[in-house]
C-alpha positions as CSV (number, residue, x, y, z in Angstrom):
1,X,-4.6,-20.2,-13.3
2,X,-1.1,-19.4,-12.6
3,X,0.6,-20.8,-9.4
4,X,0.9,-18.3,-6.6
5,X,4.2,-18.2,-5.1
6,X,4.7,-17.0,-1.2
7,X,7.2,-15.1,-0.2
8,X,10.8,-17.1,1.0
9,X,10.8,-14.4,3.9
10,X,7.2,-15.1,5.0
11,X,8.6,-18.0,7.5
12,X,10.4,-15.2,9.2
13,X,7.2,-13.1,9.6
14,X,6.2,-15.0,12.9
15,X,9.1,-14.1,14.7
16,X,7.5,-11.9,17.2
17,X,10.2,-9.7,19.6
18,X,10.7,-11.5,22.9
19,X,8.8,-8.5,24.9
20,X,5.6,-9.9,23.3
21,X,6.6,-13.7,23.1
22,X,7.1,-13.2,27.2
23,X,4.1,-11.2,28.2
24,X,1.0,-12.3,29.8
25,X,-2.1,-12.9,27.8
26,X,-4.8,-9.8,27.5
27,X,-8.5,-9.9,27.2
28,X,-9.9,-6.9,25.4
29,X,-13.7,-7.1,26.3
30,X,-16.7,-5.0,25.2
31,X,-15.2,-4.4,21.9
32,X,-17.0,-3.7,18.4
33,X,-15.1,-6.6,16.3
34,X,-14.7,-5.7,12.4
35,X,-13.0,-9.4,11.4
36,X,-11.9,-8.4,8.0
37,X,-13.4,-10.9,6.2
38,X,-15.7,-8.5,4.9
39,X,-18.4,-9.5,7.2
40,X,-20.8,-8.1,9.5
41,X,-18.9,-6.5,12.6
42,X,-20.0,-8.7,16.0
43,X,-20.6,-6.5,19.1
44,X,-19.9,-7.2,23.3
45,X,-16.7,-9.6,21.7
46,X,-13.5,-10.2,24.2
47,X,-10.6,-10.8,22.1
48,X,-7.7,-12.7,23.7
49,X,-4.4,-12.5,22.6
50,X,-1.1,-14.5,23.7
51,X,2.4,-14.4,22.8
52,X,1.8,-12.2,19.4
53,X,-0.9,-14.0,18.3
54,X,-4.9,-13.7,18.6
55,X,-6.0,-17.2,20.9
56,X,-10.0,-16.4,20.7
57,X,-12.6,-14.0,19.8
58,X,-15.8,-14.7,22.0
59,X,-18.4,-13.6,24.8
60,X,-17.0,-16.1,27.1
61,X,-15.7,-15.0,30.5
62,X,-11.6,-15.0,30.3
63,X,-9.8,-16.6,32.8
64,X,-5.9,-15.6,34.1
65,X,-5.7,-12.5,31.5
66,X,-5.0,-9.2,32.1
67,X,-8.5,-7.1,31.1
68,X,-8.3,-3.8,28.9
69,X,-12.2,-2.6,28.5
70,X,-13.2,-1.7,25.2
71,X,-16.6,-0.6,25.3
72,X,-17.5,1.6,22.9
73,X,-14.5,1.1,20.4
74,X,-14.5,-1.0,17.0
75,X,-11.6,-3.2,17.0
76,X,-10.7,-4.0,13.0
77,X,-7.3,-5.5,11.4
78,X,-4.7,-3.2,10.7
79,X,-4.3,-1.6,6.9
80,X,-1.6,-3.7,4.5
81,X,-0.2,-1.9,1.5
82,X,0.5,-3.6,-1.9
83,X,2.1,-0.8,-3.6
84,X,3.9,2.1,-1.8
85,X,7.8,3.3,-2.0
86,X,9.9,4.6,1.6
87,X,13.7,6.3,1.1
88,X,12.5,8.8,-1.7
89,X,11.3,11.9,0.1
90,X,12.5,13.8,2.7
91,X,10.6,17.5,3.1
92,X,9.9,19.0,-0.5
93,X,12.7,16.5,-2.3
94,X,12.4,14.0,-4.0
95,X,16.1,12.1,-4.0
96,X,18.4,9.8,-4.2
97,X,20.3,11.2,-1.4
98,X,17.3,10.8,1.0
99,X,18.0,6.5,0.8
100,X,19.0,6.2,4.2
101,X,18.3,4.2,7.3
102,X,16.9,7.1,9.0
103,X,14.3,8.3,6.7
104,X,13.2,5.0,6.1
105,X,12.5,3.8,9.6
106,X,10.9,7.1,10.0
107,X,8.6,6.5,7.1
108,X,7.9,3.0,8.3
109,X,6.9,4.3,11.9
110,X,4.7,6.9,10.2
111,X,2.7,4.3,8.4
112,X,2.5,2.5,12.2
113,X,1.1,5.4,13.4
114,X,-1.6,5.7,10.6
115,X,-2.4,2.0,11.3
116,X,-0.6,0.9,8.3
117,X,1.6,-2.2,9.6
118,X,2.4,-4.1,6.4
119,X,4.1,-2.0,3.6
120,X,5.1,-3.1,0.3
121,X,8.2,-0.7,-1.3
122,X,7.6,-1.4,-4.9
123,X,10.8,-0.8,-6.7
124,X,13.5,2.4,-6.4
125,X,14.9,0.2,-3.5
126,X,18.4,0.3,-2.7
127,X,20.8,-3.2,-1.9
128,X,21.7,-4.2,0.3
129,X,20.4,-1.7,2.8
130,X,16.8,-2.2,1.8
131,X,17.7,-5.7,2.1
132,X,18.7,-5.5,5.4
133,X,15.8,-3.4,6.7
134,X,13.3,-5.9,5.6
135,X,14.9,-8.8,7.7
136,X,14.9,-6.4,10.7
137,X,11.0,-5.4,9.7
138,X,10.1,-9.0,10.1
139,X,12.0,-9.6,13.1
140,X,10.8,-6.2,14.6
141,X,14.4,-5.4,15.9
142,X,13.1,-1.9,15.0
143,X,9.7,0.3,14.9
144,X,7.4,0.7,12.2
145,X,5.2,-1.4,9.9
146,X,7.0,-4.8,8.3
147,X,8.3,-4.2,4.9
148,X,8.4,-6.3,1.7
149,X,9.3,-5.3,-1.5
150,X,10.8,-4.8,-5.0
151,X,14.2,-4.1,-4.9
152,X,15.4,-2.1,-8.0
153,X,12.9,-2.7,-10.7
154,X,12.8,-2.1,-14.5
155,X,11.9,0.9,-16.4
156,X,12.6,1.9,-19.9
157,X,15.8,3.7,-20.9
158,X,15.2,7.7,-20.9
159,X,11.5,6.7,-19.9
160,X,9.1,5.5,-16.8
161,X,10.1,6.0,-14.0
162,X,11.5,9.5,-15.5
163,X,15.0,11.0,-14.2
164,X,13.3,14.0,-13.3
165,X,11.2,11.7,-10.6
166,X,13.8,11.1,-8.5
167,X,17.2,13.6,-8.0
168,X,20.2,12.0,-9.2
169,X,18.4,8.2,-9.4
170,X,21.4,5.7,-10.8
171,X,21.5,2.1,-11.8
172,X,21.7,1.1,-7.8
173,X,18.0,1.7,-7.5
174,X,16.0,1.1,-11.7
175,X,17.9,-0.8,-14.2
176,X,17.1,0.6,-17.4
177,X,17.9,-2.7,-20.0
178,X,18.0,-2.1,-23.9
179,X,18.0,-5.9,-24.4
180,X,16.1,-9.1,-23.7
181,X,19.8,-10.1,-22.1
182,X,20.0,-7.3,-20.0
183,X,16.3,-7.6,-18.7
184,X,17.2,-11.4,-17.9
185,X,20.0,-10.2,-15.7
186,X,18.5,-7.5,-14.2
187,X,16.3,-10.1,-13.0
188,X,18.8,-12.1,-11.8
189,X,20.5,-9.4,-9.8
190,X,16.8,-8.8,-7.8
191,X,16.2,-12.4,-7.1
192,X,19.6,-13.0,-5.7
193,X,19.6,-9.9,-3.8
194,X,15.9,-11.7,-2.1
195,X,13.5,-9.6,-4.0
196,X,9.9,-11.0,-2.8
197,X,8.7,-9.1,-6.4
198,X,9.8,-8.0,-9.7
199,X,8.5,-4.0,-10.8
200,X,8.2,-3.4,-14.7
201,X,7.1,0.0,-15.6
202,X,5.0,0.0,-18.6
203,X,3.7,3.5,-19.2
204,X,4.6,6.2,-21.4
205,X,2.6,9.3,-19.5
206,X,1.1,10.4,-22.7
207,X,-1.9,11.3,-20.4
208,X,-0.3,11.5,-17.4
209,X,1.4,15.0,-18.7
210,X,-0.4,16.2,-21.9
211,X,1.5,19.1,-22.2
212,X,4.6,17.2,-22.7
213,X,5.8,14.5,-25.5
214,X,5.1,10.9,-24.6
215,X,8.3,8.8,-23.0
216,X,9.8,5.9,-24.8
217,X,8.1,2.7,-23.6
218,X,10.0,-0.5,-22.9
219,X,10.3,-2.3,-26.1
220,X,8.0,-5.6,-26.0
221,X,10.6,-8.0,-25.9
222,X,13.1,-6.8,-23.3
223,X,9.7,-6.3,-20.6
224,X,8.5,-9.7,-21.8
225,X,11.7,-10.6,-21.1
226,X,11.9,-9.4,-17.5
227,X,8.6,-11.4,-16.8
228,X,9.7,-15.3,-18.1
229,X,12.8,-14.6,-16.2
230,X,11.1,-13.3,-13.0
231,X,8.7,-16.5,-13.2
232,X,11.5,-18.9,-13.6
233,X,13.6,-17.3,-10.7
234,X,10.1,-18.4,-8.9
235,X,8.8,-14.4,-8.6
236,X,5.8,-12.6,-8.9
237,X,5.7,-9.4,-11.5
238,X,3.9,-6.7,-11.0
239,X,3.9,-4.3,-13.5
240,X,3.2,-0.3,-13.4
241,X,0.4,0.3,-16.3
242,X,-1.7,3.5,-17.2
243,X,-3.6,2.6,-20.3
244,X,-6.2,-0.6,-21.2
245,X,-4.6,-1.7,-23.9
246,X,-0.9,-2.0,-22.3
247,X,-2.6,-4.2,-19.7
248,X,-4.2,-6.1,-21.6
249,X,-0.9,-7.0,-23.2
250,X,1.0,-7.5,-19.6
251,X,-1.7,-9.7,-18.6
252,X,-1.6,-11.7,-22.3
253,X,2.8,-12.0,-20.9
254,X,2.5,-13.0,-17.6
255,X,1.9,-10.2,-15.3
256,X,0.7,-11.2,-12.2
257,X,-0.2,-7.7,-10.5
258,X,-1.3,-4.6,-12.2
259,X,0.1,-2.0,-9.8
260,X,-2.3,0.6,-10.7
261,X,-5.6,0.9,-12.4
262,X,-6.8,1.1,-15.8
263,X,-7.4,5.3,-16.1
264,X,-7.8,6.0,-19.9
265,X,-11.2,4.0,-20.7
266,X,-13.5,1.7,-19.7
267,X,-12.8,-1.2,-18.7
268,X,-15.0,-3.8,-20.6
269,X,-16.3,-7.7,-20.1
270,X,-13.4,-9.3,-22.1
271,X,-10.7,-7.4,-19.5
272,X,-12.7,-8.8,-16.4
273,X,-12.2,-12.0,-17.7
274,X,-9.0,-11.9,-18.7
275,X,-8.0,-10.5,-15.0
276,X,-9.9,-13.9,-13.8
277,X,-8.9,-16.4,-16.1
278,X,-5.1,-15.3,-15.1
279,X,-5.8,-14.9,-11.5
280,X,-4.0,-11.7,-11.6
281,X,-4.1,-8.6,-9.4
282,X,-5.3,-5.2,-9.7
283,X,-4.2,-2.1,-7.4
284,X,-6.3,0.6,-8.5
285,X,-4.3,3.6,-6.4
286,X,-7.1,6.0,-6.7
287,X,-5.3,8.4,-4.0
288,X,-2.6,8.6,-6.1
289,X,-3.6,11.0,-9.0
290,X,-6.0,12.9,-6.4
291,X,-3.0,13.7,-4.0
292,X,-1.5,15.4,-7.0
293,X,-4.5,18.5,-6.1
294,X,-6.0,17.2,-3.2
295,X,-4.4,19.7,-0.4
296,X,-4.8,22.4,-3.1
297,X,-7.9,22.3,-3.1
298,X,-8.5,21.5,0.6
299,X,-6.8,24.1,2.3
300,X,-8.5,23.5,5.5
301,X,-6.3,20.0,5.6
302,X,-3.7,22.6,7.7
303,X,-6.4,22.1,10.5
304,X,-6.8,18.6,10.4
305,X,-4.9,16.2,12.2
306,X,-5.4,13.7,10.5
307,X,-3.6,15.3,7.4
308,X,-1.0,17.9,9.7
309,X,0.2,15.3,11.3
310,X,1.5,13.4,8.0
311,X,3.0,16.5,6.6
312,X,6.3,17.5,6.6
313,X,6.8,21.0,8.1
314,X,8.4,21.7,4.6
315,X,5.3,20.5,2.7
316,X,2.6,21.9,5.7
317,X,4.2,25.6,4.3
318,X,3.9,25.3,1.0
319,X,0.3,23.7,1.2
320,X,0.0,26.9,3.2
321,X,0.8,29.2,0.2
322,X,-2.3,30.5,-1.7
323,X,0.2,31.2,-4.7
324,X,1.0,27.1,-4.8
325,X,-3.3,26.4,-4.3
326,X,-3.9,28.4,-8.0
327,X,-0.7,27.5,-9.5
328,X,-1.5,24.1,-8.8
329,X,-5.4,24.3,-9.7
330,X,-4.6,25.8,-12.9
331,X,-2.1,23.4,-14.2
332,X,-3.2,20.7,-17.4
333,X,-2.0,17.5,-15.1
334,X,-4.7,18.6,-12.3
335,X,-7.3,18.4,-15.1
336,X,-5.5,14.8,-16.4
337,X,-5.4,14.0,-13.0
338,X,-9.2,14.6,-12.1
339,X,-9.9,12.8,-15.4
340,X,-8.1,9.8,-14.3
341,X,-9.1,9.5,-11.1
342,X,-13.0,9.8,-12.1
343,X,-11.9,6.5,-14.6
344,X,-10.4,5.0,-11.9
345,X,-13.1,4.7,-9.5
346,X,-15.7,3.8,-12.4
347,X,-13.1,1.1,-13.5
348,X,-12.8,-0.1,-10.1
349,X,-16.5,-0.7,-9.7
350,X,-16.9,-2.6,-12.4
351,X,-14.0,-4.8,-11.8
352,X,-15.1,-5.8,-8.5
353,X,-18.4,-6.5,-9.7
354,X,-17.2,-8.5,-11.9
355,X,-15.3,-10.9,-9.8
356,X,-11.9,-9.8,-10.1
357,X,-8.9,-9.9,-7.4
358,X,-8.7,-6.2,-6.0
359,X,-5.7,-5.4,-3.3
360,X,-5.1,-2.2,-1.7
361,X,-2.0,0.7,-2.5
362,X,-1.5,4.1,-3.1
363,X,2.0,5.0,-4.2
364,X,2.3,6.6,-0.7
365,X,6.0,7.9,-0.2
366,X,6.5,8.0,-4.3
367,X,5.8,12.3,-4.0
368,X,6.2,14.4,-1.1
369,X,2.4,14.7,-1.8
370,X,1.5,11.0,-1.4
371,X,1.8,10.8,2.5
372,X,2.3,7.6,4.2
373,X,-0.2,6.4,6.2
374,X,-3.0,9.2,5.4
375,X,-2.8,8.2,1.9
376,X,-4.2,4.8,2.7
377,X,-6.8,6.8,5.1
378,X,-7.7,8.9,1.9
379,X,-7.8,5.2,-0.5
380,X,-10.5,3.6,1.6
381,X,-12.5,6.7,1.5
382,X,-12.3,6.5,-2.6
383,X,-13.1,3.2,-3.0
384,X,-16.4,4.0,-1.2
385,X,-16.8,7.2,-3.2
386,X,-16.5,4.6,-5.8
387,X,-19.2,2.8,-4.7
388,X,-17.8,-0.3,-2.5
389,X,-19.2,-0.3,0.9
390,X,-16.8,0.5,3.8
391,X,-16.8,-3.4,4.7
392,X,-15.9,-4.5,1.3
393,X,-13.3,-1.3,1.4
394,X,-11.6,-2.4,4.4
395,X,-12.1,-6.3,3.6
396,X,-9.5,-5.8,0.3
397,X,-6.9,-3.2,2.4
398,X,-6.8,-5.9,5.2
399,X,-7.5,-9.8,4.5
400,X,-7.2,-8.9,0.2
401,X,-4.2,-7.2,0.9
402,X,-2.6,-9.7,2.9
403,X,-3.9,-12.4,0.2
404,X,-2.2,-10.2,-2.5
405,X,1.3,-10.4,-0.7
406,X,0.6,-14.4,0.1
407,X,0.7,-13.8,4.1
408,X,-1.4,-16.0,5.5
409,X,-0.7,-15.0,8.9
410,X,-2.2,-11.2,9.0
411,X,-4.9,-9.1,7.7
412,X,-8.1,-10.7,9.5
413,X,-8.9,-11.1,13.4
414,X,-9.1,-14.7,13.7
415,X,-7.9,-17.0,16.4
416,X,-4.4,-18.2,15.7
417,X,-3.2,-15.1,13.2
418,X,-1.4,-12.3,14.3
419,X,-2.4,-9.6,16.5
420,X,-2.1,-6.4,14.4
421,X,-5.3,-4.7,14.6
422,X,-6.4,-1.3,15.4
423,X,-8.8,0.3,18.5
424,X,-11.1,2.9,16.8
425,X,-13.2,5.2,18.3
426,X,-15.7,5.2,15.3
427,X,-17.6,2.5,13.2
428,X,-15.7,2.8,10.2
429,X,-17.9,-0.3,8.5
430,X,-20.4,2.4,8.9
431,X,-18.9,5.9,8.0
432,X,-15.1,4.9,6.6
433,X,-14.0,8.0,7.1
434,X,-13.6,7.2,10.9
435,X,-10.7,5.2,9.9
436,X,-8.8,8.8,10.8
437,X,-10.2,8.2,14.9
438,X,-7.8,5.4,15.4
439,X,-6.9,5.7,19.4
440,X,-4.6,2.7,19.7
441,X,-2.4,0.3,17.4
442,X,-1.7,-2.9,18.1
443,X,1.5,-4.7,16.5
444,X,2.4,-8.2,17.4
445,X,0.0,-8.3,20.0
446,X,1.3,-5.0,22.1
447,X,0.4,-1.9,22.1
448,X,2.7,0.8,20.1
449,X,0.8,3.5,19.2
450,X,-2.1,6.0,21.6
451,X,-3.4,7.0,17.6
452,X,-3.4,10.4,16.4
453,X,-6.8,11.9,16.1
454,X,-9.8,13.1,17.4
455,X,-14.0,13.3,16.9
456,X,-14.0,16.6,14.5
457,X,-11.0,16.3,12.3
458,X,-12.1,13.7,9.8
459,X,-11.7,15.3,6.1
C-alpha cells in the first residue's frame, strides 16, 4: 500500500483565532449527536467545547460552562470537500478575470453558510494569491471554510480542461506540458509554490459531449511523468478520469485519488481490488453531471431556499427562463449527462461494497451551475439515491473526507478534535435531505452562521 503523506500545512490547521482561544467553555445539552463515525446517533448528549476544540461528549452534569439548550436539534460534524474549485465564476461567467480575493472569500463564506467548512480547490488556482488565502484559511484571519488545494495542475495541450472552460485561462493557472521534462517541472513549480496536491486531467470528453470530436489526451509518458515527480516531491496525485479503462491505467502509475467516478461502464471485481490493493481514493461527484439539468428540470428550485439562496441573481434569472429549461432538456449532453450519472451511482454502490476508500466532492464552483455549498447538500442526497444510507453518506463527507485530505483533527465529534459541527433542525441520519434545515454553524468552536433554511423547502 502506498505511504500516505499529510499535508506540510496541516500543523497550522490548529491555530484557532484568539476570540475562540479566549472564550469561556459552552455546554450544548439536550442535543441529538450524529458523531460521524458512521454510527448510531446518541440522544439527551451535552457536548462541551473549550478553546476551539470539543473537551467531552456525555450526559454528565457540566460544571463552570456557559449552557446553550439543544433539545430537539441533531448536532453532526460539518461537510469536508475533496474536490471543488473557488475564483472561476462570478454570475453567468466562467473566467479568468473572476481570480480575485473577493470572489474567493465570498465563495469560501458561501460554502460556510451551507455547512461546508473544509474545501479542497482542485487545480485552476492562481500563485501566489491562492497561496496566500490558504495560510489565512488556516489561521482564520478571514471568513469562510479552510482551504487546501491544487495549485495549477496539468492538462493536455488543446485538451482537458478545454479553453473554452474557462475565459481567457493562461499558463498562471493549467500548465499544458508536451514532454516528460516539462511535466517534471510543472511539478516542481506546484510543490515549491506549497501545493498540498498535484491535478492530472486524464479525459478526452468523448462522452462527456457526443456531439463533438474527442480532445487530445495527455500522452502516457508526459502524465506518468507528472505522477513519479509529484511522489518524489513527497505529493499526493489526484487525477481527473471519465472512463474505466483510463483509471485503471492511473491507478496501474501511481494515482492516489480518482477525482471523479467511473461513468462509462461497470465497474467490475478486478477494479475493486485494484482500488484496495493501491489504497487509492475515489470521489464519485455524482452532483456534478446532474447540476448540468438539475434546475432545468426543477423549476420550482426558484422557491426553495435552500437552492435561491446559492444562486447568483444572474443565474436565479436565467433558471427563470422557460426558453433556457427546453433548450437545456433538449440538448445531447443532458442525455450524456443523465447516462453518466445513472453509472455513477451504480458504480458507487458497488465500490463501497466492495471495500473501497470513498471521499466526498462535487466540482462545486467549476460551472456557474455547480453551487457551492448546495452542491454538497444535493451529493449526500445521491449517494443515498444510490443506495448508501444517510449515516454511511454523511460518515464519507465528514470523518472519510477528512481521512482523504490526511486531517486528523476534523470531520468527527470526538473529544479533543475540533469543533466544526453543525446544529440541525432535522434527523438527517434519518431523512438526508434535512441536511438543507441547518439553523447554526459552528467553526472553531463559535458560532458563525444562524443557517439558511426552513421546515418546507427541502428539494
Amino acid at each position: 500500500m502506498r505511504s500516505i503523506w499529510l499535508f506540510a500545512s496541516l500543523a497550522v490547521t490548529t491555530c484557532f483565532p484568539s476570540s475562540a482561544s479566549h472564550a469561556e467553555p459552552v455546554a450544548l445539552t439536550h442535543a441529538r449527536v450524529i458523531d460521524g463515525t458512521g454510527a448510531e446517533a446518541r440522544i439527551d448528549m451535552t457536548i462541551v467545547i473549550d478553546r476551539g476544540q470539543i473537551l467531552s461528549i456525555g450526559q454528565a452534569p457540566v460544571a463552570g460552562a456557559r449552557i446553550i439548550d439543544l433539545q430537539g436539534k441533531t448536532v453532526m460534524p460539518a461537510l469536508i470537500s475533496d474536490h471543488s474549485h473557488v475564483g472561476l465564476v462570478e454570475g453567468m461567467s466562467t473566467a479568468s478575470r473572476n481570480y480575485t480575493r473577493t470572489i474567493i472569500l465570498a465563495a469560501l463564506e458561501q460554502y460556510r453558510r451551507y455547512g461546508v467548512l473544509t474545501v479542497t480547490a482542485l487545480g485552476l488556482n492562481k500563485s501566489p494569491l491562492f497561496d496566500q488565502l490558504r495560510r489565512e484559511q488556516h489561521q482564520g484571519i478571514n471568513p469562510g471554510a479552510d482551504l487546501f488545494g491544487v495549485d495549477q495542475g496539468i492538462g493536455a495541450p488543446g485538451g482537458m480542461p478545454p479553453e473554452a472552460m474557462v475565459e481567457n485561462m493562461g499558463h498562471d493557472q493549467i500548465f499544458r506540458p508536451h514532454t516528460p521534462q516539462e511535466a517534471r517541472q510543472a511539478v516542481d513549480r506546484m510543490a515549491d509554490e506549497g501545493t498540498d496536491l498535484v491535478k492530472v486531467w486524464l479525459d478526452d470528453l468523448h462522452l462527456t459531449n457526443p456531439a463533438k470530436p474527442p480532445l487530445p489526451l495527455l500522452g502516457a509518458s508526459v502524465w506518468q511523468a507528472a505522477i513519479v515527480e509529484a511522489h518524489k516531491r513527497h505529493l499526493r496525485v489526484a487525477v481527473h478520469i471519465h472512463d474505466l479503462d483510463l483509471a485503471r491505467q492511473a491507478l496501474a502509475h501511481g494515482a492516489d485519488i480518482l477525482a471523479h467516478g467511473v461513468r462509462d461502464k461497470p465497474v467490475d471485481t478486478a477494479f475493486v481490488t485494484q482500488l484496495k490493493n493501491t489504497g487509492s481514493w475515489y470521489i464519485p461527484t455524482l452532483s456534478l453531471d446532474e447540476s448540468t439539468y438539475y434546475f432545468a428540470e426543477h423549476p420550482e428550485t426558484l422557491g426553495q431556499r435552500a437552492a435561491n439562496e446559492a444562486m447568483s441573481p444572474a443565474l436565479r434569472e436565467t433558471v427563470g427562463q422557460e426558453v433556457w429549461r427546453r433548450e437545456t432538456l433538449a440538448k445531447p449532453t443532458t442525455e450524456a449527462a443523465r447516462t453518466a450519472l445513472a453509472m455513477n451511482k451504480r458504480n458507487l454502490l458497488a465500490l463501497y461494497r466492495g471495500g473501497a476508500k470513498i471521499g466526498f466532492g462535487t466540482d462545486s464552483g467549476a460551472t456557474p451551475l455547480r453551487l457551492p455549498g448546495f452542491a454538497e447538500h444535493r451529493e449526500l442526497i445521491l449517494m443515498v439515491q444510490a443506495g448508501l444510507t444517510p449515516l454511511q453518506a454523511i460518515n464519507i463527507a465528514t470523518q472519510k473526507a477528512a481521512l482523504l485530505l490526511g486531517l486528523q483533527d476534523r470531520g468527527v465529534l470526538l473529544s479533543g478534535k475540533r469543533a466544526d459541527f453543525l446544529v440541525i433542525d432535522g434527523a438527517p441520519d434519518r431523512s438526508v435531505s434535512d441536511i438543507d434545515l441547518i439553523s447554526q454553524v459552528w467553526q472553531r468552536g463559535e458560532p458563525v452562521s444562524d443557517g439558511l433554511v426552513s421546515k418546507g423547502n427541502t428539494p
